[in-house]
C-alpha positions as CSV (number, residue, x, y, z in Angstrom):
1,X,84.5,81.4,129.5
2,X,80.7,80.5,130.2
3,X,78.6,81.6,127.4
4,X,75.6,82.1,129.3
5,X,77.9,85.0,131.2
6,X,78.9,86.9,128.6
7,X,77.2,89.5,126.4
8,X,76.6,87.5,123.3
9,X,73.3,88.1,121.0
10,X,73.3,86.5,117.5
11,X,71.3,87.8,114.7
12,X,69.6,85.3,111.9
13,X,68.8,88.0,109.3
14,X,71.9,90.4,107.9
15,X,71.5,93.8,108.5
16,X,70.3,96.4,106.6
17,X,73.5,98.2,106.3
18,X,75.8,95.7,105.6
19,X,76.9,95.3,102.0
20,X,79.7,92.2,102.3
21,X,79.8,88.8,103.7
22,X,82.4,89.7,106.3
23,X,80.5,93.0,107.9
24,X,77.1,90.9,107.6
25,X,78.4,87.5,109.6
26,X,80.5,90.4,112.4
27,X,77.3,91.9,113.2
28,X,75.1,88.5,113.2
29,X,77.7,86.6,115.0
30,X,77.3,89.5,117.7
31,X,81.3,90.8,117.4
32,X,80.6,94.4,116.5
33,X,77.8,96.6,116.7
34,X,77.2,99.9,115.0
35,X,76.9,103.4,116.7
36,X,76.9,105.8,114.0
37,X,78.3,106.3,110.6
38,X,81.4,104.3,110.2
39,X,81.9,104.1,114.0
40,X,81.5,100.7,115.6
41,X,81.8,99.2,118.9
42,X,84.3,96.0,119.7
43,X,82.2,93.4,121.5
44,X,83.9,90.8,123.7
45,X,84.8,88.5,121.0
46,X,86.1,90.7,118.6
47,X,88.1,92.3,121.2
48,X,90.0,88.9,121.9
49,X,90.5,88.5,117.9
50,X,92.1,92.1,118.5
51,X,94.0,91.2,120.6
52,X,95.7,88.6,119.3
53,X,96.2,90.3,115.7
54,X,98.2,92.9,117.8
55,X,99.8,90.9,119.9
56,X,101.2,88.9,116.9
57,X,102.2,92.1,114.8
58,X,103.8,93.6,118.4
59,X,105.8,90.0,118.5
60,X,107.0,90.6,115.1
61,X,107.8,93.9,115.3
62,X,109.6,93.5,118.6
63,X,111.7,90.7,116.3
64,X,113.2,93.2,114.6
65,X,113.9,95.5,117.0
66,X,111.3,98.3,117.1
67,X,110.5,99.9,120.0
68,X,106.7,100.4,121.1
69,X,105.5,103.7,122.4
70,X,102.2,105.6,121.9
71,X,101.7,108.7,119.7
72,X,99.2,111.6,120.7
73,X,95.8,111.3,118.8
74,X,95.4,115.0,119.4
75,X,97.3,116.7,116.6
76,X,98.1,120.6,116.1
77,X,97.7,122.0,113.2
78,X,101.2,123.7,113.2
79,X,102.6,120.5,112.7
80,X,101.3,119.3,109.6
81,X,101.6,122.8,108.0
82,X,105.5,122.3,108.2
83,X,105.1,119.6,106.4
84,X,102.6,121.0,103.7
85,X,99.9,118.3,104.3
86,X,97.4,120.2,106.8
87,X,95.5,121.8,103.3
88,X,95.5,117.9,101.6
89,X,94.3,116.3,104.5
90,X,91.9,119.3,105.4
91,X,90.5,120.5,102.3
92,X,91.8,118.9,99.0
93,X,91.4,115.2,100.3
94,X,89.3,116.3,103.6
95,X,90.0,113.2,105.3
96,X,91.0,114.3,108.6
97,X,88.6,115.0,111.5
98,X,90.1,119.2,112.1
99,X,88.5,120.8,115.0
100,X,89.8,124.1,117.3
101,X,90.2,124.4,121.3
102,X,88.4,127.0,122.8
103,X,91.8,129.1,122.8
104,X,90.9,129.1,119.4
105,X,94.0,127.3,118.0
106,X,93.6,124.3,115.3
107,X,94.1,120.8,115.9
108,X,93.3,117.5,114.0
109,X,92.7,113.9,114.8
110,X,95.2,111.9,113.7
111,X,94.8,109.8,110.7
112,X,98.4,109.1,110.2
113,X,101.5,109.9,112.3
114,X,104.4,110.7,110.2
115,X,104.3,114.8,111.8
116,X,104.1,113.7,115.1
117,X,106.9,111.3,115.0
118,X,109.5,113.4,113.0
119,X,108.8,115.8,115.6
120,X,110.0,113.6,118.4
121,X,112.9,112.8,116.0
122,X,113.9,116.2,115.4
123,X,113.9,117.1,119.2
124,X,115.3,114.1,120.6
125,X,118.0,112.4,117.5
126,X,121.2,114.3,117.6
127,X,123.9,112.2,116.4
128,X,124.2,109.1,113.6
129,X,125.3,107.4,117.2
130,X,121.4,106.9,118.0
131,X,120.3,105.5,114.5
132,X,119.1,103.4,112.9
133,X,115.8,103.9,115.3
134,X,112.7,102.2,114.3
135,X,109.6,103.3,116.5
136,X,106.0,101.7,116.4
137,X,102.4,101.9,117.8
138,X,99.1,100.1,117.8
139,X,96.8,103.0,118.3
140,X,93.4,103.9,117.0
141,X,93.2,106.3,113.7
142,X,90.3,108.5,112.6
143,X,89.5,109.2,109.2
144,X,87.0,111.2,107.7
145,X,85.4,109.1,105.1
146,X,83.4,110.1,102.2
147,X,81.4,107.0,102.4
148,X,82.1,104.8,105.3
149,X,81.3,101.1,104.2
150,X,82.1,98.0,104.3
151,X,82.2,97.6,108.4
152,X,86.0,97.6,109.3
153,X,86.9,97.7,106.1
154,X,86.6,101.5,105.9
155,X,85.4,103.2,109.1
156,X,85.9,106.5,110.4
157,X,87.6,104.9,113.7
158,X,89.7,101.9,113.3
159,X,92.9,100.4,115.0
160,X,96.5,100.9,113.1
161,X,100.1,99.7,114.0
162,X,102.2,102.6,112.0
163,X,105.6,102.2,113.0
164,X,108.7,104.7,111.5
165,X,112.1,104.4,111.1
166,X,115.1,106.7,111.0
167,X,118.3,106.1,109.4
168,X,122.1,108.0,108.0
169,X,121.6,107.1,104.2
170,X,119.2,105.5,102.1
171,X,121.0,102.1,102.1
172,X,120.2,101.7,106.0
173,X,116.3,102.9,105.2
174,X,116.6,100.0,102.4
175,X,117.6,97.7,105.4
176,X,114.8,98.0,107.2
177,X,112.2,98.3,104.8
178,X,113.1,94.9,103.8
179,X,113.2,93.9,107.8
180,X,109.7,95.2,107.8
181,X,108.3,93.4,104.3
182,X,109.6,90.0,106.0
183,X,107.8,91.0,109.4
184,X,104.8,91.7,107.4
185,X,104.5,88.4,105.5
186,X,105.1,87.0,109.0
187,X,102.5,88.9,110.3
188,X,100.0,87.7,107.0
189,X,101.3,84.1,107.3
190,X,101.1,83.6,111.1
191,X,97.8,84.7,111.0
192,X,96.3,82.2,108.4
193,X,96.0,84.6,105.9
194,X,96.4,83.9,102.0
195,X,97.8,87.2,100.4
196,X,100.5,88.9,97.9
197,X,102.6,91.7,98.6
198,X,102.6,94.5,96.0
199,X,104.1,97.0,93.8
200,X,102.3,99.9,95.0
201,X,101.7,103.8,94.8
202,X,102.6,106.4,97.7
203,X,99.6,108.5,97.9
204,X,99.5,111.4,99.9
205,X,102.0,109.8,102.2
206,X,104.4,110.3,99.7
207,X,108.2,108.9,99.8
208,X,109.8,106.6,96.5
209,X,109.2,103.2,96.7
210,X,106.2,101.2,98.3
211,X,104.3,98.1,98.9
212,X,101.1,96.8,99.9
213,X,100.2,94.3,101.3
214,X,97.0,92.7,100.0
215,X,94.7,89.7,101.5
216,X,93.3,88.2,98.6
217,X,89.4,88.0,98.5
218,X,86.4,88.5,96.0
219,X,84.9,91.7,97.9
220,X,89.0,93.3,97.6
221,X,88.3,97.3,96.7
222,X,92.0,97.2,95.0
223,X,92.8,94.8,91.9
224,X,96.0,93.2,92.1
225,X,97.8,91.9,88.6
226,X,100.2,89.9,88.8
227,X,102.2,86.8,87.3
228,X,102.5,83.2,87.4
229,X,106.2,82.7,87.7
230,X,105.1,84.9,90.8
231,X,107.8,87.1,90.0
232,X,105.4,90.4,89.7
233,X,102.3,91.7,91.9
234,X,101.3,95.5,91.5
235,X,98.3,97.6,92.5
236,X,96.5,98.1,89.0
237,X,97.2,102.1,90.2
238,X,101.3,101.4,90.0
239,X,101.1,98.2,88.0
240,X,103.8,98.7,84.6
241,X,103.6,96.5,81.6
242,X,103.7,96.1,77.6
243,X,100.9,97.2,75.8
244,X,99.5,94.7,73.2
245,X,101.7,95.6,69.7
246,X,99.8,98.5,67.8
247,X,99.0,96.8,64.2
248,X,100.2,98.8,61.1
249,X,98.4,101.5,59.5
250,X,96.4,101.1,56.1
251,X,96.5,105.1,55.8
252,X,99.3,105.9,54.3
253,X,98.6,109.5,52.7
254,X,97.7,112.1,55.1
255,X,93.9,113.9,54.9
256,X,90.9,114.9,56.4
257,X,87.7,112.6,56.7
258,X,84.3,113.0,57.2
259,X,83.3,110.5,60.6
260,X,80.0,111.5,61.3
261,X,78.9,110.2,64.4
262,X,82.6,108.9,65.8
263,X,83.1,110.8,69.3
264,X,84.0,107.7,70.8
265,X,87.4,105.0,69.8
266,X,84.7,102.5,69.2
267,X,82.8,104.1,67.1
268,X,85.3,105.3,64.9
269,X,87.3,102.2,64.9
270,X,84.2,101.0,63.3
271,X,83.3,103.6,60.9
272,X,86.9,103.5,59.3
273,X,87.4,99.8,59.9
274,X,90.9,100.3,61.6
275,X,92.0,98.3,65.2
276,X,91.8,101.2,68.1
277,X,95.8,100.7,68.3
278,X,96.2,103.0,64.9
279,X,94.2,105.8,67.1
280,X,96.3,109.0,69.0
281,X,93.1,109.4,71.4
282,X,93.4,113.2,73.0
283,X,92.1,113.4,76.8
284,X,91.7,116.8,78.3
285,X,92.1,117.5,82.4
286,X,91.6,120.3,84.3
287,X,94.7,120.0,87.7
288,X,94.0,122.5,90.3
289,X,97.3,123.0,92.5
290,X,97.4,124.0,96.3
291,X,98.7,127.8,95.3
292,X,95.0,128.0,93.6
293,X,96.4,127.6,90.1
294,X,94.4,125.7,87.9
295,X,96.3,123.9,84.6
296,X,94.3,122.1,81.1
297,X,96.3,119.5,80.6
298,X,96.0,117.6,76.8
299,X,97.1,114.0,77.0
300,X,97.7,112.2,73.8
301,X,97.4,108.4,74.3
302,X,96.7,105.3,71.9
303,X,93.2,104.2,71.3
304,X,93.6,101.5,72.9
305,X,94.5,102.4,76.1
306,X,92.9,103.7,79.2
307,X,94.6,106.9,81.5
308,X,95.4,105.7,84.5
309,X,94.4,108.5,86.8
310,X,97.3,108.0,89.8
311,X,99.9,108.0,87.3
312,X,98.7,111.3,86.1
313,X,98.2,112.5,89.3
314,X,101.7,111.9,90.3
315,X,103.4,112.9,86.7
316,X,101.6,116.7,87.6
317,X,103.1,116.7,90.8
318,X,106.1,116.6,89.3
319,X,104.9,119.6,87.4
320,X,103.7,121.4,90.0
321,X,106.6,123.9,91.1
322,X,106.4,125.1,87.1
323,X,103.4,126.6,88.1
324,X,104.4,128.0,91.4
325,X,102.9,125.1,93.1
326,X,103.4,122.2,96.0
327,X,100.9,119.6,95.2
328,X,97.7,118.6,93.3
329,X,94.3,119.1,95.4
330,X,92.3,118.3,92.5
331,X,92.3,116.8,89.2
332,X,89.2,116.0,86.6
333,X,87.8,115.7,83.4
334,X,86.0,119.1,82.8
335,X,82.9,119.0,82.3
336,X,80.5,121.5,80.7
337,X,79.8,123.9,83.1
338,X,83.9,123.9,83.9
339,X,84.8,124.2,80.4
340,X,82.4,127.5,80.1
341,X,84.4,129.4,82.9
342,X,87.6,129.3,80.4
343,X,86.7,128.2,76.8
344,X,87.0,130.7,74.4
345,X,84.5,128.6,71.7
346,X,83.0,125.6,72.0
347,X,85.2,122.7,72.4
348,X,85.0,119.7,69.5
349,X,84.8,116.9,72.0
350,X,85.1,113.3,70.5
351,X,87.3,115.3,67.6
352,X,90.1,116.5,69.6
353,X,93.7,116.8,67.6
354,X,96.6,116.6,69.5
355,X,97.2,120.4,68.3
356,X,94.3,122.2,70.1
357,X,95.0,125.5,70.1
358,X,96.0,127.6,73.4
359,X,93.7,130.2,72.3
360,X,90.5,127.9,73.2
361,X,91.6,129.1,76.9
362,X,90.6,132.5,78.3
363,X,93.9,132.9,80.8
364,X,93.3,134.6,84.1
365,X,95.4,134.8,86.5
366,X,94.6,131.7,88.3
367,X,94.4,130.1,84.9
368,X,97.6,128.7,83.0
369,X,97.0,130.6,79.6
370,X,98.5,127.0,77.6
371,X,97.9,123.5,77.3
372,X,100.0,121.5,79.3
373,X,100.8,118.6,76.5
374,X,101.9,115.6,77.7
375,X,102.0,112.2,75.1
376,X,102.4,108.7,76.7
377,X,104.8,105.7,75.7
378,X,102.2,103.9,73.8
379,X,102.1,107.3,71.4
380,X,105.5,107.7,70.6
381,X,106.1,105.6,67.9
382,X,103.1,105.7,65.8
383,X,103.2,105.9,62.2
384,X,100.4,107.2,59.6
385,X,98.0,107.3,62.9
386,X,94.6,108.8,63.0
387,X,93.5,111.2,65.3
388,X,91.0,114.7,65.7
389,X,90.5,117.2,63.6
390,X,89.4,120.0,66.2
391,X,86.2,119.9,63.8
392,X,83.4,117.5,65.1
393,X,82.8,115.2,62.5
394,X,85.9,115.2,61.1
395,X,89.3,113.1,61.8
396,X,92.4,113.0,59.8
397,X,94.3,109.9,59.2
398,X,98.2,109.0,57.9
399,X,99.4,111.1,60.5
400,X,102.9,111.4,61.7
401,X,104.9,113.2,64.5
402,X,107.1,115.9,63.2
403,X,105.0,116.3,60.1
404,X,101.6,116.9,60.8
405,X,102.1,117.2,64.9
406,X,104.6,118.3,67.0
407,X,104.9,115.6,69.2
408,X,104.8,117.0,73.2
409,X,108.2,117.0,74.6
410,X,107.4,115.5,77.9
411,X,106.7,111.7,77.4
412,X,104.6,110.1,80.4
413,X,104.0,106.4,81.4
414,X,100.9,107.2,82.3
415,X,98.6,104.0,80.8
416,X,96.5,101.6,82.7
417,X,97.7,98.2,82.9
418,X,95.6,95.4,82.0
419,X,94.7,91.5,82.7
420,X,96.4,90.2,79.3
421,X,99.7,92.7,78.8
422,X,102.9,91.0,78.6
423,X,105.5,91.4,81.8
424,X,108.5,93.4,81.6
425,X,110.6,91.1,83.6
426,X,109.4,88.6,81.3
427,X,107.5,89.0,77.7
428,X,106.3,85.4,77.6
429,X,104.4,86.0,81.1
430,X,101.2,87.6,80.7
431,X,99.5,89.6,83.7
432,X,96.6,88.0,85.7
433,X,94.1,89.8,87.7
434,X,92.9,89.1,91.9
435,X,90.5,91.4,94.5
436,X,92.4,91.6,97.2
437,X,91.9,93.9,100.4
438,X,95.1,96.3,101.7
439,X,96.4,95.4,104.8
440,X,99.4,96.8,105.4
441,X,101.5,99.5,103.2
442,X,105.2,100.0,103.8
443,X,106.9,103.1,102.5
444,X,110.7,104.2,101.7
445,X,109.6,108.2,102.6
446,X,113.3,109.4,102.0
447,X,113.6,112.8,102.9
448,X,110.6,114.3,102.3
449,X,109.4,115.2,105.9
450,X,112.8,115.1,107.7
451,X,113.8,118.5,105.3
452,X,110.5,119.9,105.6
453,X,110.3,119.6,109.5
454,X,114.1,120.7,109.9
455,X,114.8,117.1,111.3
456,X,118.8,116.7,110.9
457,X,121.2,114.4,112.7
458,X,124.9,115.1,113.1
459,X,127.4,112.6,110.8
460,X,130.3,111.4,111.5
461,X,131.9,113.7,110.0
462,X,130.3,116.5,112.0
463,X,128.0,117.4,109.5
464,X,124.0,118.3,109.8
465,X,122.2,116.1,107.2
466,X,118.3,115.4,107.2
467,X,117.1,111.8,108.5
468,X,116.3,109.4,105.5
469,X,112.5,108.0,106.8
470,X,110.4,105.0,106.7
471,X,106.9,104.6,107.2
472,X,105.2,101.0,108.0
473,X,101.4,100.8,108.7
474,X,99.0,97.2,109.4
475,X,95.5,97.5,109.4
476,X,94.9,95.9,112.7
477,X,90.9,96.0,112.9
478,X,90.8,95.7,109.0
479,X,92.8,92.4,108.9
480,X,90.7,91.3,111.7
481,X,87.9,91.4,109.0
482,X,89.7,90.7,106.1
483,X,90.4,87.5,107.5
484,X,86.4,87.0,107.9
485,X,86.1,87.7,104.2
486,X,89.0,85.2,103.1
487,X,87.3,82.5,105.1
488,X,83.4,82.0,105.4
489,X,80.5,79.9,104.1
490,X,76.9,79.9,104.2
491,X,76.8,78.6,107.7
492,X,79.5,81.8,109.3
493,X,82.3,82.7,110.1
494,X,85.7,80.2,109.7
495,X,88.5,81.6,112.0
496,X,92.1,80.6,111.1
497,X,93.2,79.4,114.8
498,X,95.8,82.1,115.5
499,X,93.2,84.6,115.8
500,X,90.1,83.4,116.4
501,X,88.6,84.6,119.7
502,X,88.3,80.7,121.2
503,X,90.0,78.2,119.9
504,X,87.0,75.6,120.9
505,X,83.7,75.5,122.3
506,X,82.4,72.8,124.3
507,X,78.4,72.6,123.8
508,X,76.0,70.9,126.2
509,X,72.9,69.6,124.3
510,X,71.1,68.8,127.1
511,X,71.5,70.7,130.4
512,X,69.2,68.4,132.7
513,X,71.2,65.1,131.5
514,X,74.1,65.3,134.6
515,X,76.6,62.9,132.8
516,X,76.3,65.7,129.6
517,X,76.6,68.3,131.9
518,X,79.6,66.6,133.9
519,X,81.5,65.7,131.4
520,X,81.3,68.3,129.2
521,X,82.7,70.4,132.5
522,X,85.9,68.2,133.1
523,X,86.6,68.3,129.6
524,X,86.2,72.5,129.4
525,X,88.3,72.9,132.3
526,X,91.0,70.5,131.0
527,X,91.1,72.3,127.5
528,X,91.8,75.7,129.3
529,X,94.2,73.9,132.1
530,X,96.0,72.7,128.7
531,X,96.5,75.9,127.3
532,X,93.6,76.0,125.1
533,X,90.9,78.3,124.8
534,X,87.5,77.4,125.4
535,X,84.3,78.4,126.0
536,X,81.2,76.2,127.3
537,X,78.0,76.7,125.6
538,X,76.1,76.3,129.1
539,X,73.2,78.6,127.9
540,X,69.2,77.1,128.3
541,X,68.9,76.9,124.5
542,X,67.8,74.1,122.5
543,X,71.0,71.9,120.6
544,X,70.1,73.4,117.2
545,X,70.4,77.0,118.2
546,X,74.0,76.0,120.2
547,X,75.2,74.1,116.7
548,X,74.1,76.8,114.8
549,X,75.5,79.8,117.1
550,X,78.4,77.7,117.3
551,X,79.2,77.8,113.2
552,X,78.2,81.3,112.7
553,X,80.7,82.5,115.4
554,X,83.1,80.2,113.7
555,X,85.2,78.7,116.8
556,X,87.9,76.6,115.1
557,X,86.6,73.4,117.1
558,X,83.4,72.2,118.6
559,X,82.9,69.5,121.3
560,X,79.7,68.1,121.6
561,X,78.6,65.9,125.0
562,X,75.6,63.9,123.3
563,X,74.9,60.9,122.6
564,X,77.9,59.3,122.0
565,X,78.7,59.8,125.7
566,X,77.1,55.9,126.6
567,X,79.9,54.7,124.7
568,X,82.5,57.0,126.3
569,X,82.6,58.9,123.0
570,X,82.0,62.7,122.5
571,X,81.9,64.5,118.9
572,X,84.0,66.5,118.0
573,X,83.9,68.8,114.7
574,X,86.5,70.7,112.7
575,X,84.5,73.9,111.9
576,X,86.7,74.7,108.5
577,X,85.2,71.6,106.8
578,X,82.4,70.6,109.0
579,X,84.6,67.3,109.2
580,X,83.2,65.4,112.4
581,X,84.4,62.3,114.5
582,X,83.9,60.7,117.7
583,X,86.9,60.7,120.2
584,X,87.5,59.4,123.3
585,X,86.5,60.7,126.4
586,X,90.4,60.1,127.6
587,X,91.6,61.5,124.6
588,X,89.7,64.1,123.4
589,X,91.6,66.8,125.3
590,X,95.2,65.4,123.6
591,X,93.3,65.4,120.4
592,X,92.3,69.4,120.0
593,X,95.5,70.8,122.1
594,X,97.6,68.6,119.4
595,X,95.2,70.3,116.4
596,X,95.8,73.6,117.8
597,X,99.6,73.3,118.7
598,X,100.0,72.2,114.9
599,X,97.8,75.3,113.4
600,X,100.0,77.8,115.8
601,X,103.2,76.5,114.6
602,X,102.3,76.6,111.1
């Protein structure tokens, strides 16, 4: 492709918007543009990167013997009520774009598939004869952000490959989960990408076990900890490990202590010079479920630990049907103004004790008239701890469970890992912390939708038992990106061959000089005849701009017809380390195709 025929504007300042390297060099370089709020257009060149990052997930996928189709955007609303979700995605979470037809009936824009497909299944998968059936897409998604950022990264509009499987048993889901977590690093490795695949929470997609799949890189929303022996990786959200030992108490006699000015584990740590791992700290949340019912829950953890909020999330799920309940829609710290719609008295925050009374809550009847008391791991085995009083500016310490507190019968794991804990799998490995950006999530979903949509296959043994699910997504426009953040420096954007939009550029210093002009034409049609793609920078701009445009778009390799043409010579420059040499004329063509042949097959 001639540059000078194509739509291509650069930009030497960032935009205003932009917030990242990645979504600053896209819009300079001239491969996206913005139309609204988290909406952006797919110029020429990042349509070609597109491309290619679909073409090698389709290649991959096809390997293991999915089949592609294409899924309705256009969602009704029926659908996703079967399966409970139309209120999380609607109202609790609000991520999905819902909207009604002039017949006045209720659809939504699909930000996931998983109703849509077990539909398909449920019509169309009669006996175990047809499975296991593994179906996949590359379609565009919409998603109603809170805050769209980031470019790519988190749009409203973006392009996804989801793909689902269907299966007899849970041992032939296991299968191809695993099929699809070696496509995946396929996928990640064929496309130049360095990256870990993770332990990771289901969210609102639900389902047992799950991965991510992260592309490592300093502007990564998630933080990854993991080990050396590279035997562990987890989202810090799922991430499980050992807590630091708690050291002994010095309090050996139970009683009551003035600790004025101690609302904090800090503070009070100080004041009664003992290590925060002595301390029962007592966190109070207010869960809202989707039946309306709203539950305080009192959560007794060490002082030296931190709630981590998805564990919590998904430990009150489990609660949920004890309070006539489906799912969480909201869960938070209550703050003053929540606190005075049920508090009885004023609550002794900072000086909680693990035995708050039920009767600080005013029951209603969406109101759970007692504490939901839950006490994590790290809590269990303390001895002569110290802890609230329910009196501010007071705490009591030698406490003990079964003597002083009745310790909560439901024990949670419900702590935040951290950079620095020792590894289950192995005590002497300590956990280390990386950004890294999601790329792709696989999930085991069991049964969870198949049961809830009535989606049954006959056995063998003529039996009608629900399809076991899995759900596999890649974040095909977010790679794209994520790729762009991996790889830069201060001159643009540095593609990894497999999916950059060209893999070379031929540049013509100077267009009234015929042997430049001539040679750097024979040479451009050779690359492409070759197999190579190039473009010729044949626009009426001085050198300096070409060389420049040239490194921020970040085409792998640049030929340049210059000087060196009087000894038969042209230059030619590796863009990933600005490495430059001068090749013959003859040879030059050899030269890249073998440099790109070589990166391809890597």
């Amino acid at each position: 492709m001639r540059l000078s025929q194509m739509l291509f504007v650069t930009l030497r300042e960032d935009p205003a918007e932009a917030e990242i390297p990645s979504h600053k060099l896209l819009v300079r370089a001239g491969y996206i543009r913005r139309v609204g709020s988290g909406v952006y257009v797919y110029l020429p060149f990042m349509w070609r990167v597109l491309q290619k990052v679909s073409q090698i997930v389709r290649e991959e996928m096809n390997a293991t013997g999915a089949q592609e189709c294409l899924l309705t955007q256009l969602q009704p609303a029926e659908l996703w009520q079967e399966s409970g979700r139309w209120d999380t995605y609607t109202k609790a979470e609000g991520i999905m774009f819902a909207l009604e037809d002039r017949q006045g009936r209720q659809l939504g824009l699909g930000p996931t598939h998983e109703e849509v497909i077990t539909t398909v299944a449920r019509d169309m998968i009669r006996s175990y004869r047809q499975l296991p059936l593994n179906l996949y897409q590359i379609q565009t998604k919409f998603r109603d952000e809170i805050r769209p950022r980031f470019g790519l990264m988190r749009g409203r509009e973006f392009i996804m490959k989801d793909a689902y499987s269907f299966h007899v048993d849970e041992a032939s889901l296991k299968e191809t989960y695993h099929d699809m977590h070696d496509a995946y690093c396929n996928i990640l490795r064929r496309s130049g990408l360095e990256f870990r695949a993770v332990d990771a929470d289901s969210g609102a997609i639900g389902g047992s076990g799950s991965q991510e799949f992260m592309v490592l890189a300093e502007a990564g929303e998630d933080e990854v900890l993991y080990t050396d022996d590279g035997q562990y990786a987890a989202n810090v959200e799922k991430a499980l490990s050992l807590p630091p030992d708690a050291v002994p108490s010095q309090f050996t006699t139970f009683e009551k202590r003035e600790t004025p000015n101690t609302p904090t584990i800090a503070s009070l740590a100080k004041f009664l010079d003992c290590s925060p791992t002595q301390i029962v700290k007592n966190v109070l949340y207010q869960v809202t479920y989707d039946n309306g019912m709203d539950v305080l829950v009192l959560v007794n953890i060490r002082g030296d630990q931190d709630v981590n909020e998805t564990k919590l999330f998904n430990e009150l799920t489990q609660c949920a049907a004890d309070y006539g309940g489906k799912a969480v829609i909201g869960l938070e710290v209550p703050d003053a103004e929540a606190q005075a719609k049920w508090a009885t008295k004023q609550l002794p925050l900072g000086y909680i004790a693990p035995n708050l009374e039920d009767s600080y809550i005013q029951g209603s009847e969406t109101l759970a008239p007692n504490f939901l008391r839950l006490i994590d791991k790290t809590a269990v085995d303390l001895e002569n701890f110290i802890t609230g009083s329910n009196e501010s500016g007071y705490h009591v310490v030698g406490a003990n469970w079964g003597r002083e507190f009745e310790q909560p019968s439901r024990v949670v794991d419900v702590r935040t890992s951290m950079v620095g804990d020792r590894a289950l799998h192995d005590p002497t490995q300590t956990l280390k912390s990386a950004r890294g950006i999601e790329i792709g999530h696989i999930f085991q979903l069991g049964t969870k939708y198949s049961i809830a949509m009535n989606a049954t296959y006959t056995s063998e043994q003529g039996e009608e038992n629900p399809l076991y699910m899995g759900c596999y997504g890649v974040g095909v426009s977010r790679l794209a990106q994520a790729a762009v953040e991996q790889s830069y420096d201060k001159d643009g954007i540095i593609w990894p061959v497999a999916i950059a939009p060209y893999h070379a550029i031929v540049i013509i210093p100077n267009l009234s000089d015929v042997e430049q002009v001539r040679a750097a034409e024979a040479i451009y049609n050779e690359l492409n005849a070759a197999g190579v793609e190039t473009l010729l920078d044949d626009r009426n701009e001085r050198a300096g701009v070409k060389f420049k445009d040239a490194d921020l778009v970040g085409i792998p390799f640049r030929i340049v017809t210059g000087r060196s043409l009087k000894n038969g010579n042209v230059e030619v420059v590796k863009r990933a380390g600005h490495e430059a040499q001068e090749i013959g004329l003859t040879e030059v063509v050899a030269a890249v195709k073998g440099w790109v042949d070589e990166a391809l097959q890597a």
